[in-house]
N, C-alpha and C positions, 0 to 999 in steps of 0.2 A: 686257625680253626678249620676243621675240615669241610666238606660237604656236609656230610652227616650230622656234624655240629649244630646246622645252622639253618638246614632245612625247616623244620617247623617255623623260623623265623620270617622265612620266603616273603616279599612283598606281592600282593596282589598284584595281575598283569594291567588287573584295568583300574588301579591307584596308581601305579608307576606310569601307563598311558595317558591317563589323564593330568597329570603334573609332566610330560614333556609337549605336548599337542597344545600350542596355543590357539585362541581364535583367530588368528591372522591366518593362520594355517589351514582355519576350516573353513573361513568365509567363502571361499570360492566353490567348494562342493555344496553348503546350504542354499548358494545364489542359483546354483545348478539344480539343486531339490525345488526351489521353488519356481523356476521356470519350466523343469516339467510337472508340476501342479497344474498353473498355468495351460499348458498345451495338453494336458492327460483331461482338463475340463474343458477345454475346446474339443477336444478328441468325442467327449461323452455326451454332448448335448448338438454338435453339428451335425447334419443334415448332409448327405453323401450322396451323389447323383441327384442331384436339384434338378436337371436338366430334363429329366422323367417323371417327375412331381407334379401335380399341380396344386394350387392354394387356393381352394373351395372353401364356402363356407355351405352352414344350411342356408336357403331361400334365395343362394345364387345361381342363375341359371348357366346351365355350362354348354362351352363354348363350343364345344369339339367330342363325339361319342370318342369313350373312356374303355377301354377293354382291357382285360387280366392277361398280364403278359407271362402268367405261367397256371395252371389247373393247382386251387387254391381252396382248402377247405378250413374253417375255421367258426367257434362259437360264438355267436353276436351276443354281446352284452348287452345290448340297446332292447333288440327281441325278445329275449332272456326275461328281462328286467320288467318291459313291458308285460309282458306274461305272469311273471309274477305275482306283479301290484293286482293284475286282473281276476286273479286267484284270493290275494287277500282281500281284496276289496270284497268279492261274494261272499265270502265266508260272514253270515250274518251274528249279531252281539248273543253275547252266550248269557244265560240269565239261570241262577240257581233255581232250586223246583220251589215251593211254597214252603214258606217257615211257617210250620204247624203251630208255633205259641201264639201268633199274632191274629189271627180269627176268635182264641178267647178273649185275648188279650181285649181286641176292640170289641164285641160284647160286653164283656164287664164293664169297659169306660163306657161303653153305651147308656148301660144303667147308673154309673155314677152321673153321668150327664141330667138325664132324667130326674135321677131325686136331688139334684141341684135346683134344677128349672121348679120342681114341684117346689121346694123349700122357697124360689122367689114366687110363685105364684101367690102361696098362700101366706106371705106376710103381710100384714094389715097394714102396716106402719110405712113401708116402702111405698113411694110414689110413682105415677108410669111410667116417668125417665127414666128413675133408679132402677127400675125389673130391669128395663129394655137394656141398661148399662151396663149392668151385672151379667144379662144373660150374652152381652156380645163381648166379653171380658173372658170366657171360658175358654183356657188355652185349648187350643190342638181343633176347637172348633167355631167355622163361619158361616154364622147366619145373616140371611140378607135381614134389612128391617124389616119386610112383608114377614117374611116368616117368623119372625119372632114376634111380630103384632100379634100376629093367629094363635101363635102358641101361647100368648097370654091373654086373649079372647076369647078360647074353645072353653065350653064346656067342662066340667068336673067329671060329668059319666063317660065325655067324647076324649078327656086328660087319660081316664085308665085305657080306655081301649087302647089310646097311642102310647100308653106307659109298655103294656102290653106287646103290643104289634113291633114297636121302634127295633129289639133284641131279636126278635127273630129274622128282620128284614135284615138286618146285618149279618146275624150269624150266617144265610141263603146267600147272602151277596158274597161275603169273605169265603166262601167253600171254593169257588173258582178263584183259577189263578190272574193275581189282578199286580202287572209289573207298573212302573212308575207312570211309563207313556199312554198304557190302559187306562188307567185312573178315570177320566174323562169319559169311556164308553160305559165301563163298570158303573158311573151314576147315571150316564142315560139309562142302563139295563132295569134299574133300581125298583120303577112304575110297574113292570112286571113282574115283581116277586110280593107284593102290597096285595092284602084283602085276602088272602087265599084260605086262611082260615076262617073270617069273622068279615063281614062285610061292615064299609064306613063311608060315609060322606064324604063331599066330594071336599069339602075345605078339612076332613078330618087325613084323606089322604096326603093330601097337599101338604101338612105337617109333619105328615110321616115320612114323606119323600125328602121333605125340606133335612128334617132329622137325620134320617137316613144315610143319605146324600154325606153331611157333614161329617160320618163318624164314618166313613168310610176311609182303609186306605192300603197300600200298596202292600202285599206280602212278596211278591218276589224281587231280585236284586240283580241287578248287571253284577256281571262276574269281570273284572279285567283283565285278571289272571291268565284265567279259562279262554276267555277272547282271544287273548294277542299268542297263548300257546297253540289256539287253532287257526290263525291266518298266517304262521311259522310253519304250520304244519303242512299248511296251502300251498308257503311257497315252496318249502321244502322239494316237494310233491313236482311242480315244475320241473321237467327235465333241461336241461341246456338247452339253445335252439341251435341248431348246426345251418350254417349259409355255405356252397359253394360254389365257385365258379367254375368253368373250364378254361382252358389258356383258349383265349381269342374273343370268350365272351363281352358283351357291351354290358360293363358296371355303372355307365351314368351315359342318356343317349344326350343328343348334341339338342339345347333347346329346350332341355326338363330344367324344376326348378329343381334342386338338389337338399335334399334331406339329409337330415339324423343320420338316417342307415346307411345313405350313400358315400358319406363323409368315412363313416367306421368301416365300410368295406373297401375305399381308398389306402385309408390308414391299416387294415390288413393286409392287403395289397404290397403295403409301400411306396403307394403312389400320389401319398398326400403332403404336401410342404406344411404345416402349421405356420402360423407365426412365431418369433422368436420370445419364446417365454424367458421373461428373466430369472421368475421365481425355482425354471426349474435348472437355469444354469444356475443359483445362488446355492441350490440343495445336490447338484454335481459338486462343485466346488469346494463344500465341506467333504461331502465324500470323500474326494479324492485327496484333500489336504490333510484329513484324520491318514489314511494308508501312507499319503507317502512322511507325515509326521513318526507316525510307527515304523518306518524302515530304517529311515534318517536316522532318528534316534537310538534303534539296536545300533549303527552302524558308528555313532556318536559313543556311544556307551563302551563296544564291543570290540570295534573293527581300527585300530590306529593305521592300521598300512593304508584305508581306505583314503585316508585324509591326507596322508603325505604327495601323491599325485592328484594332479586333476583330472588326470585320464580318466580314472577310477567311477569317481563320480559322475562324469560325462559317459563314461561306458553304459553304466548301470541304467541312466535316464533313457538313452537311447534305445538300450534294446529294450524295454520296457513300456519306450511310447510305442516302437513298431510293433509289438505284440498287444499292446492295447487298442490299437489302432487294424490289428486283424482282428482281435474281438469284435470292435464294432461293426467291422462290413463282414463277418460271418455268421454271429452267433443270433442278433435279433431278426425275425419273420422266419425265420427256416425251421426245416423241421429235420434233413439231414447232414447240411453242412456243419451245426456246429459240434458233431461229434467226428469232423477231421478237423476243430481248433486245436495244432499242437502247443500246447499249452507247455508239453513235457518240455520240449526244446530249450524253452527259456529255463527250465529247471537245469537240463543237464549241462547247460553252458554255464548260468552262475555258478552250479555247484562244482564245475569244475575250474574257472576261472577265480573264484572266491572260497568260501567253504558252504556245506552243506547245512546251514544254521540258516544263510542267507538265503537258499535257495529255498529252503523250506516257508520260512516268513515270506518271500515274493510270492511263491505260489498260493500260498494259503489266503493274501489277500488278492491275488488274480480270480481264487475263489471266488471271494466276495464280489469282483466287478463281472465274473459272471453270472450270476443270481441277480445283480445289475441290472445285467443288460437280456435276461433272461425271465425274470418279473419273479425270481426266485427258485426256478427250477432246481429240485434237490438230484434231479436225475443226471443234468448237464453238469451243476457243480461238483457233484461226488465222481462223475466220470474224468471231467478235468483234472481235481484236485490230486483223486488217488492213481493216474497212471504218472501224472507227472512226478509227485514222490517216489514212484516205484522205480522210474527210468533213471532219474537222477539218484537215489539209490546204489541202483545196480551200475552207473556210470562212474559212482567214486574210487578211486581209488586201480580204477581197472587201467590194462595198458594194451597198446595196440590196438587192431582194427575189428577184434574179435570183440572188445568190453562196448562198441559200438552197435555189435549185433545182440549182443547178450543185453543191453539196456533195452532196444528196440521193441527185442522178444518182449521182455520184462511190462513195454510199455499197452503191447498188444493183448498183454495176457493180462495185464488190473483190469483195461479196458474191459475186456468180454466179461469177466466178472462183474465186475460192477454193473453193466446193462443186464446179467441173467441175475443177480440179486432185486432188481426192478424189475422184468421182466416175467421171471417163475412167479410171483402172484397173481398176474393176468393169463395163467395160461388156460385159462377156458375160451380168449380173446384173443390167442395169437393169431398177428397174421405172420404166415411163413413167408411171404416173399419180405416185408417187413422185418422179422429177424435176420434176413440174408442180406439185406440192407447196410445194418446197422451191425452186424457182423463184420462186413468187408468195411465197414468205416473203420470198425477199431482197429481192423489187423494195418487197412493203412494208415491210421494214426501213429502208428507203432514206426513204420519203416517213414513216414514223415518224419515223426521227431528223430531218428536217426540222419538223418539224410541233412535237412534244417542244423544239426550241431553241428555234424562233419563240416557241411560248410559255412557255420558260423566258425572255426576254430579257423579254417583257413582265410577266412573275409577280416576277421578278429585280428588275427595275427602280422597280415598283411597292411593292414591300413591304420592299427592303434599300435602295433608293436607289441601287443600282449602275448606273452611268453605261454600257448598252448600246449597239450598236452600232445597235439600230432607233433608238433614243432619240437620238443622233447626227443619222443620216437625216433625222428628221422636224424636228428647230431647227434645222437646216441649209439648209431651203425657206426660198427671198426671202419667200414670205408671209408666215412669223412674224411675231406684230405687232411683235416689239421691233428685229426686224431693217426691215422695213417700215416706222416710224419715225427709224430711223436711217437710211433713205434721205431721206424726205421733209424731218427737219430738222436735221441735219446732213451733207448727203449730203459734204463732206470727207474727214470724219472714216469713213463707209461705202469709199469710195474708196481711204485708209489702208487701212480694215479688209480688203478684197480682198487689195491689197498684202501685208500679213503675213502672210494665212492662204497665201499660196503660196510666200510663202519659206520661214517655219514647214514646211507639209504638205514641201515638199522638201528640207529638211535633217531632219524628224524621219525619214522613210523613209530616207533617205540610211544616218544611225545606227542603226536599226531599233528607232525609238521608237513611236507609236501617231501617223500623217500621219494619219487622221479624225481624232483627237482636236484635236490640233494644229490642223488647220484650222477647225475648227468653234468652237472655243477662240479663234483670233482673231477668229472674226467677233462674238463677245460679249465682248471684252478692253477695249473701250471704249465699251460702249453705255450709260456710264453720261455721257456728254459731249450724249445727246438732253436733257438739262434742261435747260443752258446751253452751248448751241452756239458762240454768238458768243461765246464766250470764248477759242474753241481755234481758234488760228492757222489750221487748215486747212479752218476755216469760212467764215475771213474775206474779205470782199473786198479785190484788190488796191488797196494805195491807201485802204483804210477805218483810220476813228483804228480804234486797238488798247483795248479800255475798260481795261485795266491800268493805263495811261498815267493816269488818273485816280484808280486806287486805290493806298492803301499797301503795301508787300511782304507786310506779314502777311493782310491781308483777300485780296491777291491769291491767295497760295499758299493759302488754307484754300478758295479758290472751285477753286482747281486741284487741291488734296487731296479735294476733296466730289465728284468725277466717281467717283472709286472708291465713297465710301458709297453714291452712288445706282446706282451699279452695283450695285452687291448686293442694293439694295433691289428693282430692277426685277428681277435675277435670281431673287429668292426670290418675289415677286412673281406674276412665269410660270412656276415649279416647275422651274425650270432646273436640270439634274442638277449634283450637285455638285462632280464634276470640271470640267466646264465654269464653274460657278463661282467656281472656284480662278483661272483666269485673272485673273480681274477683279482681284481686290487681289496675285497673284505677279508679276506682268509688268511690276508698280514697285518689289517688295519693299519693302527700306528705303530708296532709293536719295532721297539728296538732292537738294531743286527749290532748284537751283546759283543760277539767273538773281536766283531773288527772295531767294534768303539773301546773294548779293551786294549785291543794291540795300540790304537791308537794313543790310547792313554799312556800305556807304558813307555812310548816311541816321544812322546812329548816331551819337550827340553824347553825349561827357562818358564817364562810365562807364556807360554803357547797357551791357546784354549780351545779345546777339544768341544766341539758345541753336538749338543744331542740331536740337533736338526738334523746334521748332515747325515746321521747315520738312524737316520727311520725311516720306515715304509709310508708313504705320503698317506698312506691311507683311502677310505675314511673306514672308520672302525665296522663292523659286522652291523648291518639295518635289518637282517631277516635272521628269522631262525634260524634257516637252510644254511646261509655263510656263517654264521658263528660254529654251528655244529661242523663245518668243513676248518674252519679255523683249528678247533678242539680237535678234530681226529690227525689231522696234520702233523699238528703239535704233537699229540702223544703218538703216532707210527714211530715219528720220527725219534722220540727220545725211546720207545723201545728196541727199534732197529738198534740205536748206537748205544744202548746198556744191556741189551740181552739178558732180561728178570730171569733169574734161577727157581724161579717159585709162581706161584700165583697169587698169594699174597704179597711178595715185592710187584710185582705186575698190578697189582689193584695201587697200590700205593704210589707208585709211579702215574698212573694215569689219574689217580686224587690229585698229586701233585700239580701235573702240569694245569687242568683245569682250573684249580685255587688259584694259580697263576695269572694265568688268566684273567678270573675274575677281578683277584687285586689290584693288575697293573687297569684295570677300568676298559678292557677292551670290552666287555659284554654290555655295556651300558646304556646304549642304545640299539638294540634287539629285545625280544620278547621272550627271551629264557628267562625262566623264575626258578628257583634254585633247585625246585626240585624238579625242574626239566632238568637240571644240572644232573642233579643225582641218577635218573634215571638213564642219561647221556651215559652216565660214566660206566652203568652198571651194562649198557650196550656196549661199548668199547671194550670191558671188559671179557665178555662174551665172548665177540670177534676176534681180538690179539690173541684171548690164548688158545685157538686151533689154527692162528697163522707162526705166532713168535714161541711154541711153547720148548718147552727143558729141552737138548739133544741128549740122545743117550752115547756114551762112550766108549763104543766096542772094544773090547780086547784085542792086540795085535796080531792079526794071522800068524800061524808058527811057521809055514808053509810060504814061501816067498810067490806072489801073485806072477802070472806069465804074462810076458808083453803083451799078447794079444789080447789078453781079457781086458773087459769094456770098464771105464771108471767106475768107482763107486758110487751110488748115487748121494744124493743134497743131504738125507736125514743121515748116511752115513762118515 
């Protein structure tokens, strides 16, 4: 079946990863994730130059005058705060105006009051108890016993006056506004509003006030609402309180008892030890175990090559805690150092060390541990997050020393942005030496994060062995001696080696595999054929005996098997990184040398047995995309070169072939092509072969016999 066949079939890359990836295999990168959890929450909650701290409390008297070791401006919370409260506290209760219903309201109960009392007045039958019981039984009002003696002792002519009088005293009382806590003066008032029409005795007053008194009550109401929307509104209204010092000033003298304020301008300072809080290492701790659970985990899900080394995972902890560990002694108390935190660097170095998926999720939650350590600043987060995307960005994919400067630009130029998108709505408050500040920070943030990669790729390279992108660059010059040898004697086999590395670099770009690696990988995929050249066919002269022709199958294949061992010998040799490495013995895997296990077969007499061992490539099969796709171009140069397709469709067919091949004999099977990286592989080879191997055209024979002197014809003729 072909490619085409079978592509919609493709298994998923991270189904197939996750059925070869045991947990034995990960456990030591998880052991690694969790020990920098570990140290990334040491990182976040210790306390860095202790030596300069001291551990005051309030109401302890200190030892030694305290002075600002740098001119320090900053807004006291405590001050602040203080102010505040002192604002809402004056703000006095807010009370609605007078509820117009409730002054009839209690007049009329007035009068129902009244011809109640009357109705026990004048029933014959009731006894003094029963009046007295009845009349102190009248909801909503309380008469002392005195007064209700009198009121069923007075008079029948002295009963109307006060029937009389009782309604109006209320109605003159209720016209003012009388709130709950008034209550109490409003019936003292009460004696002065009695008699004014009709003059009465002194026991007929006493009743009227008693009356009075009783049926009196509050028409206005605490508002709560209204209250607490005006002591918000108080505090509102408080401005920040701003404290500063100048560098040298004394912030706490030697022999004062130490205060509130003095603690908080310590701890602005920087110059306060706290005690070891547990609760706030317990809430570091999840922090930073949620982030690195999220990284882990893409990288569990996502990343198989991560897993197969330990490097990897130790790489990643590493430069992660040392960048964590620059957040923290730059980014908290300051006001312009943390906008030279390069931040980018660690961007441009996963994303080029790993992929741009990774680097993007590192940084995004570097984000968040600067907002951290920043108490949320969207100004510093957005400045970190977006130049280090931009760098790493601009750093993918680029080559040479120039995609260095062009990241850096990149990184200088989010930066100013980002600060003039926060800045242009304060510009009635600019200060210009302030913009010029914080200006020269971004632009050196920029050539920081340049400067920080370059020499992470060489510190990287040198001490973990990781296969950098300079490290590429420089064995990548025709100079190299081993490349430079494999011009001079075997230059065939250099002439393959061009060949591959440009159908390789354009099928691995094509899939979005690593085209440098890929090309630089082929140009060292056979440099072990410089020992014995005139062995390999594309050394040979046309027309030259073949020395095979004279050796047995077995002696043959082990001289054709030994181009790999010396491959690796000159590779470790010249310190050739070990990705590039990996080409030399993946790009034969185990793949059978067919020609001479044939001869061999045929050569066989009796019960001899030809065993397949001896005539295979030790291997180990293709582990990266980059060696499978150098395997696959290999394979097909080579069977185009010795069939010379007449077409472009025998040319596409051809290199279908050999990749199905491929895949059948199970060489791809541990790499991460999925078949339609197959397909698209094939449709880049395709591309490539035919403006290298295409049709020759046939000229007609000169009629005209050529003159010695005239110079040969050239290659397409």
């Amino acid at each position: 079946m072909g490619i085409d066949g079978i592509v919609e079939e493709s298994i998923s890359p991270l189904e197939a990863r996750g059925a070869r990836i045991s947990w034995r295999e990960r456990w030591p990168g998880l052991l690694i994730g969790l020990l920098f959890a570990v140290a990334a929450t040491f990182i976040l909650t210790a306390r860095f130059f202790s030596t300069d701290r001291v551990a005051l409390q309030p109401n302890d008297v200190s030892p030694a005058d305290i002075r600002a070791p740098r001119a320090h401006h900053y807004v006291s919370e405590l001050l602040t705060e203080e102010t505040r409260r002192s604002s809402e506290a004056a703000v006095p209760d807010v009370y609605d105006p007078p509820m117009a219903t409730i002054r009839p309201k209690q007049v009329a109960r007035a009068r129902e009051v009244l011809d109640y009392i009357s109705s026990v007045r004048y029933d014959v039958y009731a006894s003094a108890e029963d009046r007295v019981t009845w009349i102190k039984a009248i909801p909503d009002v309380t008469l002392s016993s005195q007064a209700i003696s009198q009121t069923l002792a007075i008079g029948d002519e002295a009963w109307l006056r006060i029937i009389s009088e009782v309604p109006l005293v209320v109605n003159r009382a209720m016209r003012e506004e009388i709130r709950e806590y008034q209550l109490p003066l409003a019936r003292r008032n009460v004696e002065s509003m009695i008699g004014l029409q009709v003059e009465l005795s002194d026991q007929e007053l006493e009743v009227v006030s008693a009356l009075s008194k009783a049926l009196l009550q509050p028409n206005s109401f605490y508002n709560d609402e209204k209250t607490e929307a005006a002591r918000q509104a108080a505090r509102k209204a408080v401005e920040p309180i701003a404290v500063s010092f100048a560098e040298g000033e004394i912030i706490v003298r030697a022999g004062d008892i130490v205060d509130r304020l003095d603690v908080e301008a310590l701890e602005q300072m920087g110059l306060h030890r706290a005690a070891w809080d547990w609760w706030q290492v317990g809430g570091s701790g999840l922090f930073v175990l949620t982030l690195t659970a999220l990284i882990w985990l893409y990288l569990f899900s996502f990343v198989e090559e991560f897993w197969k080394r330990v490097q990897w995972p130790l790489l990643l902890a590493l430069l992660m805690l040392v960048f964590l560990l620059l957040a923290k002694l730059v980014l908290p108390l300051h006001t312009l150092l943390p906008f030279f935190y390069p931040l980018a660097a660690l961007a441009m170095v996963l994303g080029s060390l790993f992929d741009l998926r990774l680097a993007t999720l590192v940084t995004l939650c570097f984000g968040l541990v600067i907002g951290y350590l920043t108490d949320g600043s969207p100004q510093i987060v957005t400045y970190g997050v977006v130049s280090a995307l931009a760098g790493a960005y601009m750093l993918s994919g680029g080559e040479g020393f120039t995609s260095f400067v062009r990241a850096g630009g990149s990184v200088a130029l989010a930066s100013v942005l980002v600060l003039a998108a926060f800045r242009l709505p304060e510009h009635n408050s600019l200060d210009l030496m302030g913009i010029l500040q914080l200006g020269g920070a971004a632009l050196a943030n920029g050539v920081l994060a340049a400067s920080l990669t370059l020499l992470g790729f060489f510190l990287l390279g040198a001490i973990f062995g990781v296969t950098t992108m300079l490290q590429l660059i420089d064995i990548a010059r025709p100079t190299h001696p081993l490349l430079k040898d494999l011009v001079l004697k075997a230059p065939g086999t250099y002439h393959h080696t061009i060949l591959i590395s440009n159908l390789a670099e354009r099928a691995a770009t094509t899939i979005g595999a690593d085209g440098n690696l890929a090309r630089v990988g082929s140009f060292y995929h056979d440099i072990g054929k410089t020992i014995r050249p005139h062995f390999f066919i594309e050394n040979q002269l046309e027309g030259a005996q073949n020395p095979f022709d004279l050796l047995d199958p077995y002696t043959s294949t082990q001289i054709i098997l030994s181009h790999v061992r010396d491959g690796l010998d000159l590779a470790r040799k010249h310190r050739l990184p070990k990705r590039v490495q990996a080409f030399i013995p993946e790009h034969h895997g185990t793949r059978l040398v067919s020609f001479f296990h044939n001869k061999a077969l045929e050569q066989a007499e009796g019960d001899t047995v030809v065993r397949e061992e001896d005539f295979r490539y030790p291997g180990p099969k293709p582990q990266s995309r980059e060696t499978a796709i150098v395997m696959l171009a290999d394979g097909c140069e080579a069977a185009v070169r010795a069939n010379r397709p007449s077409s472009l469709e025998e040319l596409d067919e051809m290199v279908r072939h050999i990749i199905s091949q491929r895949l059948v004999e199970g060489q791809l099977d541990e790499c991460d092509l999925t078949l339609r990286d197959l397909d698209r592989t094939r449709k880049a080879f395709v591309e490539v072969l035919k403006g290298v191997h295409h049709p020759r055209i046939r000229y007609p024979e000169p009629a005209v016999a050529i003159p010695a002197q005239t110079e040969p014809a050239g290659e397409d003729e």
